[in-house]
N, C-alpha and C positions, 0 to 999 in steps of 0.2 A: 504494500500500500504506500504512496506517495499522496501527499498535499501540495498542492499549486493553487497560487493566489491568482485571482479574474476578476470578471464583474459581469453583467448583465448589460445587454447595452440597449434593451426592450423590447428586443425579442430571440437574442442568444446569449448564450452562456460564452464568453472569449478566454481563454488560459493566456496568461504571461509568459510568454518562453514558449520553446517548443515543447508538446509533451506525445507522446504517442497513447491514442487509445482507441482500441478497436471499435468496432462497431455492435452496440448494442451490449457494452460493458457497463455494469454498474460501479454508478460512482455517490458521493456523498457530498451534500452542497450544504452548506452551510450559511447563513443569513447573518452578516454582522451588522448592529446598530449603526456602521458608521457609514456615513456617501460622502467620494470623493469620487467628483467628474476623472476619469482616465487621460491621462497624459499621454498624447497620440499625435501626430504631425498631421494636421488635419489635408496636409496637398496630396497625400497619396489618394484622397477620396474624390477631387477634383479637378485634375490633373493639373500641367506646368503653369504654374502661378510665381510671382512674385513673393516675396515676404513679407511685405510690407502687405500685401491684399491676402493671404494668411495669417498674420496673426490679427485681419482684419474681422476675418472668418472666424477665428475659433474669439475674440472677445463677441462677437454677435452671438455665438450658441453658447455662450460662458450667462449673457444676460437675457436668452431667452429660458433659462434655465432659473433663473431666480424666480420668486414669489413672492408677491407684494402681499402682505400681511393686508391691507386693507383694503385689495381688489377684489375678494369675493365677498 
């Protein structure tokens, strides 16, 4: 048995690192109280962009991600 740390990212499960696992292996997930958004290079999901219009991109999904306590 191995542990590897992920996260969910709303509709899969992602492992950090490479891990191997079969198909249709049981595995054990674990739920921690804490969220922290994934540290990710958001250009691979984009393609050839600039940096400056990347880290334009991930502060736009950094504050689409907030919650204004007195919007609902």
């Amino acid at each position: 048995m191995i542990a590897v740390n992920g996260y969910f990212d709303g509709r899969n499960y992602i492992t950090e690192g490479n891990v191997a696992v079969k198909p249709n292996q049981k595995v054990i997930i674990t739920y921690l109280d804490e969220f922290e958004t994934p540290k990710r290079n958001l250009r691979k999901y984009v393609g050839r962009i600039s940096e400056s219009d990347s880290d334009a991109i991930a502060q736009a999904v950094a504050d689409g991600r907030k919650v204004d306590s007195d919007e609902w």
